[in-house]
N, C-alpha and C positions, 0 to 999 in steps of 0.2 A: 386329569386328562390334558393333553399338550396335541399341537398339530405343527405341519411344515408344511405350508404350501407352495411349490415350483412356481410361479407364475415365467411362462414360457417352458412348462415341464414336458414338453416334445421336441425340444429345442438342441442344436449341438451342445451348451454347456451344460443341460441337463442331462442330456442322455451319455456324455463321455465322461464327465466328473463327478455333477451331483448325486444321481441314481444310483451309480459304484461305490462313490463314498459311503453313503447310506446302506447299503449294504455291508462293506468292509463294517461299519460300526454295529449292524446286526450281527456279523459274524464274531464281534466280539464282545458282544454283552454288552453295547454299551450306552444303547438307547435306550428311552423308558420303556416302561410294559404298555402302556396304552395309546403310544404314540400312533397318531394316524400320516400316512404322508399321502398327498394329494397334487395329482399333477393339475394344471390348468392350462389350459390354450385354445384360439379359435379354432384346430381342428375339430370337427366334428365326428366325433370316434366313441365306441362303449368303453366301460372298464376292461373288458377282456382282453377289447382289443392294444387297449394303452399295457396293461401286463403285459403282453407277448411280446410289444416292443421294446419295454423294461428291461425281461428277459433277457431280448437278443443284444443289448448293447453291457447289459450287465455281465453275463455266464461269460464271453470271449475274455472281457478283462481279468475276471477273478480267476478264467482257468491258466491264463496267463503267469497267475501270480502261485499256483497251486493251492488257490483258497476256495475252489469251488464246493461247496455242498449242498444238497437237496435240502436238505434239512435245515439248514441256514435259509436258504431263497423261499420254501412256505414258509417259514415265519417272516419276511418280508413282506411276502403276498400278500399277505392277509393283512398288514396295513395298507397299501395300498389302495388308489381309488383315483377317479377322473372326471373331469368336469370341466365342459365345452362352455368358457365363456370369451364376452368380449373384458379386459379388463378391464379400458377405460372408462366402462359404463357401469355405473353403482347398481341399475334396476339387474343386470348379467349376473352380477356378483351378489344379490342378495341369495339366489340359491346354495352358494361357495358360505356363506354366514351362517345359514342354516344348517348345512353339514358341519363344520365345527362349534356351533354356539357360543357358548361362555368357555369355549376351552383357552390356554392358552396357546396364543398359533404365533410363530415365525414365518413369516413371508421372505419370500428370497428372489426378489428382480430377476431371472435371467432373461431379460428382454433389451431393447435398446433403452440405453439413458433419456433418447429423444422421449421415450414413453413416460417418465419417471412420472413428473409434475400432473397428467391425465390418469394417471392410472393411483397415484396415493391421493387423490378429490374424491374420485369415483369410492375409493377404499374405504375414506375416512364416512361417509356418506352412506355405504353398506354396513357400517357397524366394526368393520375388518383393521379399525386403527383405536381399539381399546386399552384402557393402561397396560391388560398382561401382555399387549403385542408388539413385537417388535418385527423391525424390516431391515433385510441383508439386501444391499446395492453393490452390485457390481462396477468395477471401472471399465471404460472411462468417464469420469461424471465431469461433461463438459470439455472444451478444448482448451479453454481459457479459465482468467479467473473468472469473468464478466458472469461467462454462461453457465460457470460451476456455480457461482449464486445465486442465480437465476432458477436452476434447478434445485436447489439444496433448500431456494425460500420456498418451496412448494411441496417438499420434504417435509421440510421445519412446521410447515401450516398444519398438517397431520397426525407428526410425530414429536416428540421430545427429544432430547439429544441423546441421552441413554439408551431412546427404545433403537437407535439407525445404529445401524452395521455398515460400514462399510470396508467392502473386502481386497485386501491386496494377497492373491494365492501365493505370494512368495515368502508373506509371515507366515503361513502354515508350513513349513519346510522344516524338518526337524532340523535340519544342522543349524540355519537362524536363530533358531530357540537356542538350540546349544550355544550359540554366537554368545547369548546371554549370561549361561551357565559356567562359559569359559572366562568372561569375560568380571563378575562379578560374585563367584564360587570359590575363586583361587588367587590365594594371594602371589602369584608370581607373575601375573599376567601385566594387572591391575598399574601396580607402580610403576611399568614400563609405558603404559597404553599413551604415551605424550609425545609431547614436540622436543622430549631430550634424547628419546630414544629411538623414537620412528623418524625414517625417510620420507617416506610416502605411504600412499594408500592406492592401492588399484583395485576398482570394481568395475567387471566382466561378463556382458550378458550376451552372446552369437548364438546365433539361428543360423542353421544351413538349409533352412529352407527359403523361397523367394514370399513374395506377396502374392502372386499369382491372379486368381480372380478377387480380391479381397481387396484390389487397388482402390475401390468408390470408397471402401472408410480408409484404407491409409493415407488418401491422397488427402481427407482433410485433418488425420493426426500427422502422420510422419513419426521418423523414430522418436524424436525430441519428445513429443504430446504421449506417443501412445508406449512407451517404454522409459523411458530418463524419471519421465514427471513421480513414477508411482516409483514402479520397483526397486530402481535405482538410487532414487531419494532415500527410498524405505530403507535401503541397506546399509548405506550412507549416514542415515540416521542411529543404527542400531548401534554400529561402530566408534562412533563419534559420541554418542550422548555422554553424559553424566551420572554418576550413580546413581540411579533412584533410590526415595528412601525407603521402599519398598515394592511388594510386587501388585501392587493395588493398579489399574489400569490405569489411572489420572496419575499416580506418579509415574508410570512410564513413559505415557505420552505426551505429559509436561515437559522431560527432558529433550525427548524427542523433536516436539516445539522450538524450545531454545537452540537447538542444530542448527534450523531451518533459517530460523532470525537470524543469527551469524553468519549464515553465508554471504559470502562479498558480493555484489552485484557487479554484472558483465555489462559493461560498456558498450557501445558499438565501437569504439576507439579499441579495445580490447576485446572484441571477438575474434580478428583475424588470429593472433596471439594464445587465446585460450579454449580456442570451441574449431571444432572441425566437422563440417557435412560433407556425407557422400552419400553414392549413389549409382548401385551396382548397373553395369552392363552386362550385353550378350558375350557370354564364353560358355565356359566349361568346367562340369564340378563333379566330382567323383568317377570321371571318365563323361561323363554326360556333357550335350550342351544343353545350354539355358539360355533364357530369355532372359536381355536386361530388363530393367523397370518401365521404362520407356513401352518399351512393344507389348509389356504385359497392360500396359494402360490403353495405347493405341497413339498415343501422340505426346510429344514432349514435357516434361513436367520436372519444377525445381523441387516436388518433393526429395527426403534427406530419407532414405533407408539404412544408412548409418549416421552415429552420432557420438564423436567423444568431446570430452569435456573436461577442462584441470577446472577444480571448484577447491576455493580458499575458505578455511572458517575465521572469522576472525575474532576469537578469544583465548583466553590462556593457554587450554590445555591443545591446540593446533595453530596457532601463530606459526605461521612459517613451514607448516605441512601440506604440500598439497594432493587433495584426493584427485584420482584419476576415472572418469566415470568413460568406459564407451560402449555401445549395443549396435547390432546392427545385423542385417539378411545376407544371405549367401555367403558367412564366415565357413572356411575350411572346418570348423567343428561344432556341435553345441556345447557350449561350456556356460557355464554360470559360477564365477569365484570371487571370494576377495582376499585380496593380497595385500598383507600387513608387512610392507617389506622396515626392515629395524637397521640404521645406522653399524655405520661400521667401529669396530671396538675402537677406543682412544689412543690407542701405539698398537701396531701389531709387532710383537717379536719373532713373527714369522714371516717377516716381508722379503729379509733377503736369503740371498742362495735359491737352492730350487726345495722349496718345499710343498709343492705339486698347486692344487688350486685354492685360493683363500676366499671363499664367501661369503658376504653377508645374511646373516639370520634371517628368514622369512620364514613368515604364519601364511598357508595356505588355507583359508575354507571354501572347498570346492559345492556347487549346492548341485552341479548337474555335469555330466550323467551321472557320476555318481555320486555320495555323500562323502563326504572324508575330512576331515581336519588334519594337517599334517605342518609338522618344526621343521625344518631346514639348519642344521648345525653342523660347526665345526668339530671332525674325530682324526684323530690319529690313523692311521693307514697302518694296517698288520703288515710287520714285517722287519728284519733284522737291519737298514740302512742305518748308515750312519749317522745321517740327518733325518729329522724327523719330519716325515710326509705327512700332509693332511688331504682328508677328503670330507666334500659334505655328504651328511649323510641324511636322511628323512625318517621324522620321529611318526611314526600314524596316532594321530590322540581321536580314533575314533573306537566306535563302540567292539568289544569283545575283540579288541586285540592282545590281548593278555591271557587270552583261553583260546588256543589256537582249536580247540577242537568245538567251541561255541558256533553255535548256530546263527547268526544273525538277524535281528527282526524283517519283518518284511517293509519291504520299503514301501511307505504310507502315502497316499493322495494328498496333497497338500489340504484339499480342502473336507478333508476328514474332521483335523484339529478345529476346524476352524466353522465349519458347522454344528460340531460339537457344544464350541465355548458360544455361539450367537446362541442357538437352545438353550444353554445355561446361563445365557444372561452376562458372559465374561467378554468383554469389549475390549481387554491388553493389547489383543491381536489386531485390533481394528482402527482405525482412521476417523480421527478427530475432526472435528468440522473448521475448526482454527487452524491443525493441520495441515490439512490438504489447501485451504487457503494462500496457508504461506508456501506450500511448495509449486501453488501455480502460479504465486507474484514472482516466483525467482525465475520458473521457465517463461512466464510472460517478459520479463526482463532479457535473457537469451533471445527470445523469436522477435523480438521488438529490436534487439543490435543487429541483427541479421537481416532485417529488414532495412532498418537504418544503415547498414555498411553495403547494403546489394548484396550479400555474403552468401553464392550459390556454390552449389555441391557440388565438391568433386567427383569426378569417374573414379570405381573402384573393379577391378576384375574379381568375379565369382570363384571362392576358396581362396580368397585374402582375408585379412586381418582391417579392411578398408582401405582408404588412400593412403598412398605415401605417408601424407601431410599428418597423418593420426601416430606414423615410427616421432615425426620430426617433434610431436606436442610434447615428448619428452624426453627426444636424445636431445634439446637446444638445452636442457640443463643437465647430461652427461645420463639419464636414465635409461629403462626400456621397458618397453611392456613385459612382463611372465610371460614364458611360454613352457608347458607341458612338460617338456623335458628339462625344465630350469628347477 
């Protein structure tokens, strides 16, 4: 017998991701037979009543996806079940103990991190923190490093390092995984992945949407804390690592570790230099106006709603490469990529006369809106001239491009994969506690030169790419950011 209990399972990330996801995986076989899932929260509400809202946040997304069936959602039902407690109180939760028993249960935070430390005492206390049990924590855990320990020791009092999950929704992303598959599958990738070959690296996370009423917690992350520290790192990491010597989860995120140590520390003397804040005002976006950040808060504030960043590794296989990181609200599109842009060939012999356009090789992996991996190379231009014309052209190395008449999978909830592997105990996907340490001494290092330099945010107008000053982070060494039609 196995359990999953929501704790905050009336909650937005419950009811638009987890709930669905749980679903998609009933829909495809791939829960146990006896799984119970169990929402938890102070509402006070019956089981009926928590199905019907189950329902209604589930059935729009699945039919969305044309995965909806009757028959798939009662056999969901009938796991289901609910239970009004408080959770930072162990006497609440002994009832929540005695509906699963001796089974084994995964707990999954979607509650605030401030909760963490109150609510895994109370846990440990109801019986709810057993060897078969394990707990999925949500980001952001803490702003800093200080309070990321502060929470994690209170974690730690409870649980073992095995049993904690902690989840970043952007490893669940099939193309990520693929990141893996391309990257340590095939040998042609591999021996180029260095500082002999590569230029740079660009990682690209924009939102078009603003922060809106959501300002009380962005005003104490900002983009740097609530976007860089996890996602960004994460991606950064994946790209960058070292082969592991297997797919064992401690050798992944051993290498992963070692990324994190290598990176250079930012200076305040070298913040101006290598770090850029903005921070959109009132215009105009998709014909629309909008409110700057400002007016959505009510009164002035040097929070950073964008954030780019050049980040140096400093060991063999990236000396002298630098990664480009920047995220930010009110960008002209949502995109999420990275760009593996590869040095230009050593003599071109098509440099003179007019042989149309000559570009350098880039790896696209796009993670949003849509999935895709794609080659940027140089081909020959059809056609009888007498000089030989090139053009680039784009390789797609994603799924079922070679069966033009293939169906394509349906594109997955991130946190599908990735509820799946916490149930089964597979941690690969998940955030080491030494980990996330080292990548909040590097962003504590960043907010601490900004601090130290005054170093406040630029104005950026709504359906830009950020400030100016974010083109300038990498035309002053002759580069530029990707853009869509590149």
């Amino acid at each position: 017998m196995a359990a999953i209990i929501l704790f905050g399972g009336g909650g937005d990330l419950a009811m638009r991701m987890l709930l669905p996801s749980l679903y998609f995986l009933e829909r495809d076989g791939l829960l146990a037979d006896e799984l119970k899932i169990i929402g938890a929260a102070r509402s006070d509400e019956g089981r009926d009543e928590y199905v019907a809202k189950v329902r209604d946040a589930v059935q729009p997304r699945a039919e969305s996806d044309n995965a909806w069936d009757e028959d798939v959602w009662r056999r969901m039902e009938t796991r289901l079940d609910y239970l009004a407690v408080d959770a930072t109180d162990a006497e609440s939760l002994k009832p929540l103990k005695a509906k699963v028993g001796d089974d084994e249960v995964t707990s999954f935070l979607a509650v605030s991190p401030s909760l963490y430390g109150r609510i895994v005492t109370a846990m440990k206390v109801a019986g709810l923190a057993e060897r078969n049990s394990r707990l999925v924590v949500e980001k952001p855990v803490g702003r800093d490093l200080k309070s990321f320990r502060e929470i994690d020791d209170a974690v730690a009092s409870a649980f073992r390092e095995e049993q904690v999950f902690r989840i970043d929704h952007y490893l669940g992303k099939e193309t990520v995984q693929n990141l893996i598959a391309l990257r340590f599958g095939n040998t042609i990738f591999e021996p180029l992945w260095n500082n002999l070959t590569v230029d740079h690296v660009q990682i690209t996370v924009g939102e078009t949407v603003g922060v809106g009423d959501r300002w009380p917690y962005y005003d104490e992350y900002g983009a740097l804390r609530d976007m860089l520290q996890n996602h960004l790192l994460q991606l950064l990491c994946l790209v960058a690592m070292e082969p592991p010597s297997d797919l064992d989860p401690d050798s992944v995120r051993n290498e992963k570790v070692k990324v994190l140590r290598s990176l250079r520390p930012i200076t305040h003397e070298e913040a101006e230099r290598v770090t850029v804040r903005g921070q959109y005002v009132a215009g105009e976006l998709e014909g629309k106006p909008v409110k700057g950040y400002d007016d959505e808060r009510g009164e002035p504030s040097d929070t950073e709603t964008f954030v780019a960043v050049r980040a140096d590794i400093d060991n063999w296989r990236w000396a002298g490469v630098p990664f480009y990181m920047r995220t930010g609200k009110r960008m002209p599109e949502k995109r999420t990529e990275i760009v593996i842009q590869f040095k230009s060939v050593p003599h071109s012999i098509f440099a003179s006369g007019d042989r149309g356009e000559v570009c350098d090789n880039r790896l696209v992996i796009e993670l949003q809106p849509e999935e895709d991996i794609s080659l940027s190379v140089m081909n020959k231009r059809p056609g009888l001239e007498r000089s030989m014309q090139l053009q680039p052209i784009k390789m797609s190395l994603s799924w079922g491009v070679d069966d033009k008449d293939a169906r394509p999978p349906r594109r997955r909830i991130a946190y599908e994969r990735l509820l799946l592997d916490a149930m089964n105990g597979d941690n690969t996907l998940f955030v080491r506690r030494d980990e996330a340490e080292q990548a909040w001494k590097w962003v504590d290092e960043v907010s601490e030169a900004w601090e130290d330099a005054a170093f406040k945010p630029h104005d950026y107008q709504p359906g830009t790419w950020g400030p100016d000053e974010a083109e300038m982070l990498l035309a002053r060494t002759g580069r530029r950011w990707n853009t869509t039609d590149a």
